[in-house]
C-alpha positions in Angstrom: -35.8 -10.1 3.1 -32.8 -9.1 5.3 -31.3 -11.1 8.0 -27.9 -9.8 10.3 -26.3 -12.7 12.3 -24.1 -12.5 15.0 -22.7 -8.9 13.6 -19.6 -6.8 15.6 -18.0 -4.0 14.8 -15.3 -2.2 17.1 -13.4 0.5 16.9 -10.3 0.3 19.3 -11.9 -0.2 22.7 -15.0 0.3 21.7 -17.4 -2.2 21.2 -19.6 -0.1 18.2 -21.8 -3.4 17.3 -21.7 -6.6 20.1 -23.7 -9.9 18.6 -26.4 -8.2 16.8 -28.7 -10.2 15.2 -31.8 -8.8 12.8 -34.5 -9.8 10.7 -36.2 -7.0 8.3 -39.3 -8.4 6.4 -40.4 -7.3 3.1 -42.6 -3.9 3.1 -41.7 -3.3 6.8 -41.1 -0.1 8.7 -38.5 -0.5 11.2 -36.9 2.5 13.3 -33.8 1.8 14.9 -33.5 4.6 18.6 -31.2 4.8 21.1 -29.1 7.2 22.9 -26.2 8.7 20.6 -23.4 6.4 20.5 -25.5 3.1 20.8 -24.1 1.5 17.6 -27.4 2.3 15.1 -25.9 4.0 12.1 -22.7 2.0 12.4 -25.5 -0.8 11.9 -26.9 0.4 8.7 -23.6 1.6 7.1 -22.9 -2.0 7.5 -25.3 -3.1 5.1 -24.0 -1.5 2.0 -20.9 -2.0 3.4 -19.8 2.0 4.1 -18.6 0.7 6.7 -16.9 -2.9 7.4 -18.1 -5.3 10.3 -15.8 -7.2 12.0 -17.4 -10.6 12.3 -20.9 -11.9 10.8 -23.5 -12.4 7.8 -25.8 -9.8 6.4 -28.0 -11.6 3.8 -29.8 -9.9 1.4 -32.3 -12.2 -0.2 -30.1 -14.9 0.8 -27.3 -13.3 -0.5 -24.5 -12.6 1.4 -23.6 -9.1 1.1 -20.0 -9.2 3.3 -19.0 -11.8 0.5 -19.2 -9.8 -2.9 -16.6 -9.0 -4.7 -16.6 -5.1 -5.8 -18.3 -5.4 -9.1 -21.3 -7.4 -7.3 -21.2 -5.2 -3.9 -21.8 -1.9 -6.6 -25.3 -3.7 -8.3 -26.4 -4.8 -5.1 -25.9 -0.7 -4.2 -27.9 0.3 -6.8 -31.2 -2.2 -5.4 -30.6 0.0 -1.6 -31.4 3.6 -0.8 -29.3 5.6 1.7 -29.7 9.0 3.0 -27.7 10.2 5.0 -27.4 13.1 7.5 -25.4 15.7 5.6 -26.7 16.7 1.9 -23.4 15.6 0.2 -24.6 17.3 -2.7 -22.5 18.8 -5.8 -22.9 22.5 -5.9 -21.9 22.9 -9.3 -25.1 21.0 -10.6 -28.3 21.4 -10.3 -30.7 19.8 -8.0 -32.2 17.4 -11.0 -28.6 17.0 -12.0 -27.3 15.9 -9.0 -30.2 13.3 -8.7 -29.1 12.1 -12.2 -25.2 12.0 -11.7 -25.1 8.3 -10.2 -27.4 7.3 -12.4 -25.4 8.6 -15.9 -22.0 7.4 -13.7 -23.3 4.0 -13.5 -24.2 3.9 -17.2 -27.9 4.6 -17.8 -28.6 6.5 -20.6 -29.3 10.4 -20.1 -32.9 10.3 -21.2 -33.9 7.5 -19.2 -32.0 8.9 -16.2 -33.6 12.3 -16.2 -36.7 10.6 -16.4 -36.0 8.9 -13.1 -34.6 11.8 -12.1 -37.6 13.8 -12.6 -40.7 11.6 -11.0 -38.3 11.1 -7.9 -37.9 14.9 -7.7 -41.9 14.6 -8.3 -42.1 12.0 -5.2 -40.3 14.9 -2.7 -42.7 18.0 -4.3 -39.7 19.5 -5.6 -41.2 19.8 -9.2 -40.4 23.4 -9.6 -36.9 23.3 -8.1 -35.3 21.2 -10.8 -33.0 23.2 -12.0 -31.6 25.3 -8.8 -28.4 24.6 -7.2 -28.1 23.7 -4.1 -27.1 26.8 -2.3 -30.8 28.1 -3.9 -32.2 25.8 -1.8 -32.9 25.3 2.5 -31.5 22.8 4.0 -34.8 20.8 4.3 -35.2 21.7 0.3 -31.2 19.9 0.0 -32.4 16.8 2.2 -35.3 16.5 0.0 -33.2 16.5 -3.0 -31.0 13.8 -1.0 -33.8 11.6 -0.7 -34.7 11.7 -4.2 -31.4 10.6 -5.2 -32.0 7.7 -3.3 -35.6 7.0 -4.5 -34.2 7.5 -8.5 -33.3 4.2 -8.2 -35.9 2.8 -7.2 -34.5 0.7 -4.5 -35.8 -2.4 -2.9 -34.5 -1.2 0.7 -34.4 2.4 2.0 -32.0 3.5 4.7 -32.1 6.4 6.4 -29.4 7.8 8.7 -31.0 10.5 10.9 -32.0 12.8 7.7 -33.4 15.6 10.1 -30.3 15.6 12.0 -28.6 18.9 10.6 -31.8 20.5 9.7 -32.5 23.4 11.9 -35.9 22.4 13.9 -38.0 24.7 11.7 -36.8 22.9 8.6 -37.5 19.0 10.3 -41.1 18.9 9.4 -40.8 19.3 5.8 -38.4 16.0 5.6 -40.4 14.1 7.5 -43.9 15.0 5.8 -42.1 13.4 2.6 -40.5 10.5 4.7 -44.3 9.4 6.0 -45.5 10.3 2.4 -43.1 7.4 1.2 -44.1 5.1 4.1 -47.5 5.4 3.0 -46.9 4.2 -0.1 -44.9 1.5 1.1 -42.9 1.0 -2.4 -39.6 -0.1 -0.3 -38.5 -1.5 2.7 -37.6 0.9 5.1 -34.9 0.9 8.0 -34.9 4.3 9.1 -32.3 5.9 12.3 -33.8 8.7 14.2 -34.5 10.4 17.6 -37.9 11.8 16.0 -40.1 9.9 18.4 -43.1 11.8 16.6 -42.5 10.1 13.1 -41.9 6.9 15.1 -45.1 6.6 16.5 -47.1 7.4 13.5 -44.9 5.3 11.0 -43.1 2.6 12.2 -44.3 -1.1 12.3 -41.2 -2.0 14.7 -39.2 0.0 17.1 -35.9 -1.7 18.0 -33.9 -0.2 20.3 -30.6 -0.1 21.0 -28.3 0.1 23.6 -24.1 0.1 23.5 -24.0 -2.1 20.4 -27.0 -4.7 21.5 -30.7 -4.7 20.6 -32.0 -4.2 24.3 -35.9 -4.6 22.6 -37.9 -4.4 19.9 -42.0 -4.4 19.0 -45.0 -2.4 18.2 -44.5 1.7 19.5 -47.3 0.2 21.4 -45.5 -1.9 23.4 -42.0 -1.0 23.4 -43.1 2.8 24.1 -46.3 1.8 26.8 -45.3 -1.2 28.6 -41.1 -1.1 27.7 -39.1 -3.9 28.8 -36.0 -2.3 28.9 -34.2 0.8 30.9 -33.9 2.8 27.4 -37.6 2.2 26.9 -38.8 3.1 30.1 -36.5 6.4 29.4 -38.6 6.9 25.5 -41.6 6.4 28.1 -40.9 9.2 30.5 -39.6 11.4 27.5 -43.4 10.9 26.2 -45.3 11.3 29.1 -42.9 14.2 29.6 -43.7 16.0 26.2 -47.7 15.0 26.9 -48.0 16.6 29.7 -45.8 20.1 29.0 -47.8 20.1 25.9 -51.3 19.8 28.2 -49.9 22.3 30.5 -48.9 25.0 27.9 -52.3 24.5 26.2 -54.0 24.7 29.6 -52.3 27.9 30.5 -53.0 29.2 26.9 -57.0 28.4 27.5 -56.7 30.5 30.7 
């Protein structure tokens, strides 16, 4: 479905993407970790071209995305989700308005665009907060509203850039209870960015991780997180084994 070759990106000095090369199958999960800097949503906001590599091909059913013209780069936006780590919503309009607004922008009808707008709103359980703004709403409540304007849609590849990232921690588990929701239903592809190494080894088909620009490994949580290959996975490993036992020592001490 989507194949990078031979990608870079820098910016002055610093090498943000070095020779990456990636293949994404249809339906797949894939979470992209690493340590912050590593080059992972520089690689995403590649694909939709937010941001523009240097050197290589990112081929989207074949199609070459770096080589589109505007008008063709803006449809082949509309068939890719992206949600990102700050809201970006309008707080003028309500929530199901701002899900509608790219929608009625890009010339669907308003009928048929509050439709969409609605059943995605449906999709993140935010049926009875259609018509809040979005300073009536948490932050995990905004984020939710983010990913529905994504999923209104409908898009053939989802792309998440750290969506729990400015959510306080109380607020995280409500965005990813909708995020593994979606997986479940596998109705996209799905390249997601995060440090949640919880959602990661419930959801994901294939880790890849990341190191200063380079895919250091990749494969099943069960491998890359149990037997890694690579000094970043052997530090996921320890940060596991880590949280596995404080968690068995606070419940020990609770039991006592």
């Amino acid at each position: 479905m989507l194949v990078i070759q031979d990608l870079h990106k820098q910016f002055g000095s610093i090498k943000a993407i070095d020779g990456l090369n990636l293949s994404v199958t249809t339906g797949e999960i894939l979470v992209l970790m690493g340590p912050s800097g590593c080059g992972k949503s520089t690689t995403i906001r590649t694909i939709n071209r937010l941001i523009e590599p240097d050197q290589g091909n990112i081929l989207l059913h074949d199609v070459n995305i770096l080589t589109l013209d505007p008008d063709e780069l803006q449809k082949i936006r509309k068939r890719i989700g992206f949600v990102f780590q700050h809201f970006n919503l309008i707080g003028r309009l309500t929530a199901l308005e701002n899900v509608m607004f790219g929608l009625v922008m890009g010339g669907m009808d308003r009928d048929t665009a509050q439709n969409k707008a609605n059943d995605a709103m449906a999709k993140v359980g935010l049926e009875e907060h259609l018509h809040h703004k979005p300073n009536e709403l948490s932050g995990g409540q905004q984020q939710r509203v983010g990913i529905a304007r994504a999923l209104a849609y409908e898009p053939e590849l989802m792309m998440w850039d750290e969506p729990t990232a400015s959510l306080d921690p109380i607020l995280v588990r409500e965005v990813l209870v909708v995020m593994e929701e979606l997986a479940r239903y596998r109705s996209s592809t799905m390249i997601v960015v995060t440090h949640e190494l919880s959602f990661a080894l419930r959801v994901a088909d294939r880790i890849v991780l990341m190191d200063k620009g380079k895919i250091v490994e990749e494969g099943k949580a069960s491998g890359v997180f149990v037997n890694p290959a690579s000094e970043i996975g052997q530090k996921y490993k320890e940060l596991i084994e880590y949280q596995m036992n404080t968690t068995a020592q606070s419940l020990s001490g609770k039991t006592l």
